[in-house]
C-alpha positions in Angstrom: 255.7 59.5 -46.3 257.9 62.6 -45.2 261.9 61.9 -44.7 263.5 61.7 -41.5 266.0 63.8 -43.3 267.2 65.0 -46.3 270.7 66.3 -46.6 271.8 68.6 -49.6 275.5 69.1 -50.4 278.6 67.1 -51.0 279.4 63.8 -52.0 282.4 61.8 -53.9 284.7 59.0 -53.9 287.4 58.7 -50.7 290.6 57.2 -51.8 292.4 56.5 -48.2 295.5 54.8 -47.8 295.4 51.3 -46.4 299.0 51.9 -44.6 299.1 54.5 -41.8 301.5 57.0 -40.7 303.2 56.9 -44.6 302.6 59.8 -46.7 300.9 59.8 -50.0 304.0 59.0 -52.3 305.2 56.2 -50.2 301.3 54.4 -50.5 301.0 51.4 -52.2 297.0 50.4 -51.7 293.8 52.5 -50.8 290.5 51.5 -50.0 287.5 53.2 -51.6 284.2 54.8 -49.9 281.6 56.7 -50.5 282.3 60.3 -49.2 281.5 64.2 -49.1 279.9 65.6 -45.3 276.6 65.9 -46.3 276.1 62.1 -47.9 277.9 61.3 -45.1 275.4 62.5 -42.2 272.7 60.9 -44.1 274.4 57.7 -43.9 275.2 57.9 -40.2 271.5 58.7 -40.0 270.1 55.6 -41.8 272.6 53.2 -39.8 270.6 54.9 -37.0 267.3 53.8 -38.5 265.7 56.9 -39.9 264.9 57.1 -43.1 267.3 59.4 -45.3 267.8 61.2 -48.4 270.3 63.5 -50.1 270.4 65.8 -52.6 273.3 66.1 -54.2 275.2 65.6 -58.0 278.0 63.9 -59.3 279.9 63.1 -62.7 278.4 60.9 -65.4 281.3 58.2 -64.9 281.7 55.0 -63.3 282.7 56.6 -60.0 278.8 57.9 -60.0 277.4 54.7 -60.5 279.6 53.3 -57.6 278.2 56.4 -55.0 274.6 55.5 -56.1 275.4 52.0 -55.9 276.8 52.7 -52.0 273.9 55.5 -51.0 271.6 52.4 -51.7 273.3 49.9 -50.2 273.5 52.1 -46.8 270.1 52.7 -47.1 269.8 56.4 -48.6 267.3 57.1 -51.3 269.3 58.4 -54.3 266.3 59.8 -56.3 268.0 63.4 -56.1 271.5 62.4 -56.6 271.8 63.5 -60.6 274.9 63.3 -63.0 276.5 66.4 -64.1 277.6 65.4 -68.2 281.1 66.7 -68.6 282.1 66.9 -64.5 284.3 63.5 -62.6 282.8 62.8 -60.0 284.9 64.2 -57.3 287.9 61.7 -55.3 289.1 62.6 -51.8 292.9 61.6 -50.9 294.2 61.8 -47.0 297.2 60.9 -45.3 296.6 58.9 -42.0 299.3 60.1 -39.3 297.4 59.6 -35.9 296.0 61.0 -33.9 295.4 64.4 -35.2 297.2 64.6 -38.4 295.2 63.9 -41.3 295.7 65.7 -44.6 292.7 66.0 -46.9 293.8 66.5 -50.9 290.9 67.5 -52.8 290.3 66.6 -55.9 287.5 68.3 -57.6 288.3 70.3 -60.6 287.3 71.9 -63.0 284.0 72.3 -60.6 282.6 69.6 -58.4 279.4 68.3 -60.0 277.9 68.8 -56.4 278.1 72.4 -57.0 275.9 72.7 -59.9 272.4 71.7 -57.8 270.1 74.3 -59.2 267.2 75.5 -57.4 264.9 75.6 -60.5 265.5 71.0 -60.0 264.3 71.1 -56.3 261.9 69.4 -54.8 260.9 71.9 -53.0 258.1 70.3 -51.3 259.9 67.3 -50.5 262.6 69.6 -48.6 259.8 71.5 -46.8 257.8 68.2 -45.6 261.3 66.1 -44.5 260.9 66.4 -40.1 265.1 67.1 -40.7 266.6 69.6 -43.7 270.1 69.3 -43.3 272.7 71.5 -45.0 276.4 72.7 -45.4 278.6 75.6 -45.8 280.4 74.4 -48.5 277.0 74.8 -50.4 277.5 78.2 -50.5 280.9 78.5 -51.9 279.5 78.7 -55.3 276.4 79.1 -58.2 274.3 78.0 -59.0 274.4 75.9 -55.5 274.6 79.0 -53.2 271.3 80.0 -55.0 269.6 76.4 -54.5 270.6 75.9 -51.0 269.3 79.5 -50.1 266.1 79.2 -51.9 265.7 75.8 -50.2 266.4 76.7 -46.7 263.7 79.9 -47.7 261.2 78.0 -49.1 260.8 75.5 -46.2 260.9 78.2 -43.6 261.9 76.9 -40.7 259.2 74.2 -40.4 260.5 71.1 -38.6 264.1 71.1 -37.6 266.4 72.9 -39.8 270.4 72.2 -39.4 273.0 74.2 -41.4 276.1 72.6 -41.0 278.5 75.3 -41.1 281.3 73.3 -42.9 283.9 75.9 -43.6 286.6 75.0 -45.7 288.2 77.7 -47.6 290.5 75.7 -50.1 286.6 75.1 -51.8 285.8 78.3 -52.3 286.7 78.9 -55.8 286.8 82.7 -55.4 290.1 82.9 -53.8 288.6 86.7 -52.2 285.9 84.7 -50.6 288.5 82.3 -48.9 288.9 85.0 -46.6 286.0 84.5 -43.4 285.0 88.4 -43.9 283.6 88.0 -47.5 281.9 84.9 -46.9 280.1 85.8 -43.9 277.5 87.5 -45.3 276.3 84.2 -47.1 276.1 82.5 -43.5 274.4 85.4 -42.0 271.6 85.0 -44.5 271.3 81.1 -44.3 271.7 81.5 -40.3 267.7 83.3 -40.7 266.3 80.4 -41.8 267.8 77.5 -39.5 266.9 76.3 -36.2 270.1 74.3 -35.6 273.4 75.9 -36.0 276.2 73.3 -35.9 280.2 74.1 -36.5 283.6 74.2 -34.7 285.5 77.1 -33.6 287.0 78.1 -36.7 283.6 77.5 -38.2 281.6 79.8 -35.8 284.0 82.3 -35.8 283.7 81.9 -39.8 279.8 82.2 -39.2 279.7 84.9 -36.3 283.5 87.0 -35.6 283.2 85.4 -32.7 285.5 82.9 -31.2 284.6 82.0 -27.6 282.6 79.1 -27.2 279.7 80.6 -25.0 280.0 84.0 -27.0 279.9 82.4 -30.5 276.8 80.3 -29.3 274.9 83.4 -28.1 275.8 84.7 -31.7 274.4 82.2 -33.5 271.2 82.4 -31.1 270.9 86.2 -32.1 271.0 85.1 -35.7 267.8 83.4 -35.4 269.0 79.5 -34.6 267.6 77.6 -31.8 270.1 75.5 -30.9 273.9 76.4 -31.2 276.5 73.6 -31.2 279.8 74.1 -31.0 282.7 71.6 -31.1 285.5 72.4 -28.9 287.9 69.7 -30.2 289.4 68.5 -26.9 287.6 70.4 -24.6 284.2 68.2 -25.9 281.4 70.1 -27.2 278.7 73.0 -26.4 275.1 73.1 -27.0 273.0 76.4 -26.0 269.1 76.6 -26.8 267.3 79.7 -27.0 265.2 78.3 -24.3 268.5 79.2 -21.9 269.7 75.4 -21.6 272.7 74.2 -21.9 275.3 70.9 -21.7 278.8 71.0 -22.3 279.8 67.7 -22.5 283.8 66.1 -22.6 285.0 64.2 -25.8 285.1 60.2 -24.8 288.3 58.7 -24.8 289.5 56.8 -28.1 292.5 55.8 -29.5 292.4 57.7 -32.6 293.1 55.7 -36.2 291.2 58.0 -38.5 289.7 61.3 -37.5 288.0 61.9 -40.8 284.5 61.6 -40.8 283.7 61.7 -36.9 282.0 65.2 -37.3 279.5 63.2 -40.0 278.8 60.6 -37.6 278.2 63.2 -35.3 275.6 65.0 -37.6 273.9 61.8 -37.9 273.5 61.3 -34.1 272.4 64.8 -34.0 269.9 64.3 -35.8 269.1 61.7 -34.3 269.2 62.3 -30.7 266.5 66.1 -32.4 264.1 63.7 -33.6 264.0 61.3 -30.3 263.4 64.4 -27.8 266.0 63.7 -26.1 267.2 66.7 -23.6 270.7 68.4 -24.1 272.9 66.2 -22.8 272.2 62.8 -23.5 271.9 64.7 -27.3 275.8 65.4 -27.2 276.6 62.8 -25.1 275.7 60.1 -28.1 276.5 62.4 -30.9 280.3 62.5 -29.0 280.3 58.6 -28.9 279.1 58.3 -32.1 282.0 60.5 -33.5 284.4 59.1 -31.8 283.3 55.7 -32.7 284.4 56.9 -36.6 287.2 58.4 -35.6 288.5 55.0 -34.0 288.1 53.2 -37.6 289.7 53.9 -40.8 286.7 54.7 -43.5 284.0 57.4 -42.8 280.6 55.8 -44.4 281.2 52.3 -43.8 282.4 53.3 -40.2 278.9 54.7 -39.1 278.3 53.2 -35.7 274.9 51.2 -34.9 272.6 52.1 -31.9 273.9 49.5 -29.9 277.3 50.8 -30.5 277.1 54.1 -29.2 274.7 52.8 -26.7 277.9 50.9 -25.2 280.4 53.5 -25.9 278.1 55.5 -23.6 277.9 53.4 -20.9 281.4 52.3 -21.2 283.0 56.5 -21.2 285.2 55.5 -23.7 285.6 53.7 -27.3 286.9 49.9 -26.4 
């Protein structure tokens, strides 16, 4: 049986502080989740009820058998999720100052173990069959992932729904040249010809397309070949263009903001989601907002995934209670 989804890109350990509006020296206890956008979506997905998988790698450590351990426990197949000998598996710190201050410290050195997929491991036919192929700019940033996700996103063609998650986030590019947006365009452009679903914020589109105006930047990504442009507008809510000329812009739902990590995940998830159900436009965004804003009212990201009924009453509600 085909996957609702398959996602292919990050994943590690988050390490968040269990105090809030302290910074990292001052911290005395953290809680630990599974993390990384792309595991992430999947997760939100399966909470959702569709069946998920991701492709992804991590260290050959005990912090890999705890992110197999969770990706099962949420539901996610793990069959792809391989060890990298010689890698740690990646850790994530923030600092939790809401409601729109929260520092992300990286920790994935020498090379994140997610960034050695190679396209010669692929299940190639597995990615091409899934009704969702979901993947990330940070996939990009490096061999011999760049490679794999390219060859992936070629090989199945746009056959079903294909969502590249635009993800741009320079400090993991490891070519400090390609930290600038003009170098690493090009390797959007080229993934951009074999999506259906373009999904990113304004720094990310503009990343994607030069473009920064919401309506302008989703016409740009419909010239690049995607049939669906969504871009997040942070307060102003979000904006979703189809080639067939529809459109909703719909307004973020009121929340009172804890942790705003891991709301665009739960957002994918919805997404994806809302694709696979038919649903039009804006009943699409309108749950993807809730969904998001759901997370971004708790404190983990994977563990904060919201149910149907949940979003389903943040909906009807207009707001997060």
């Amino acid at each position: 049986m085909a996957y609702d989804l398959i996602t292919m890109g990050r994943i590690g350990v988050d390490l968040y502080p269990l105090q809030t509006g302290v910074p990292l020296p001052q911290v005395t206890s953290f809680g630990k989740f599974l993390g990384g956008s792309a595991s992430n979506v999947a997760v939100a997905a399966a909470r959702l009820g569709r069946r998920t998988a991701v492709i992804t790698r991590t260290g050959d450590d005990p912090f890999g058998t705890y992110l197999h351990e969770a990706l099962k426990g949420f539901g996610v197949d793990d069959q792809w999720v391989t060890p990298v000998p010689g890698l740690p598996t990646p850790v994530t710190f923030c600092e939790i100052f809401p409601p729109d201050d929260f520092p992300l410290y990286f920790y994935r050195q020498p090379k994140a173990p997610d960034l050695e997929i190679d396209a010669h491991e692929l299940d190639l036919d597995a990615v091409r069959d899934a009704r969702v192929f979901w993947v990330t700019g940070t996939g990009l940033s490096e061999e011999p992932s760049r490679t794999a996700t390219l060859a992936a996103l070629a090989h199945r063609a746009k056959s079903g729904i294909t969502v590249f998650d635009l993800d741009w986030r320079p400090i993991l590019w490891k070519d400090t040249a390609w930290t600038d947006a003009d170098a690493a365009r090009p390797f959007y452009t080229e993934a951009l010809r074999h999506t259906t679903v373009a999904v990113g914020n304004l720094d990310e589109v503009e990343v994607a397309t030069g473009v920064r105006e919401p309506h302008a930047a989703a016409r740009a990504l419909l010239d690049a070949g995607v049939e669906l442009a969504v871009v997040k507008q942070g307060p102003k809510g979000v904006l979703a263009v189809n080639s067939a000329g529809e459109s909703a812009e719909v307004p973020p739902l009121p929340v009172n903001v804890l942790n705003g990590l891991g709301a665009g995940d739960a957002f994918g998830g919805s997404l994806v989601h809302g694709l696979l159900e038919g649903w039009d436009l804006e009943k699409t965004m309108r749950h993807a907002n809730a969904a998001g804003a759901i997370v971004a009212s708790r404190l983990e990201c994977s563990s904060a995934m919201p149910t149907p009924a949940e979003i389903e009453a943040a909906v009807t509600a207009g707001a997060v209670q």
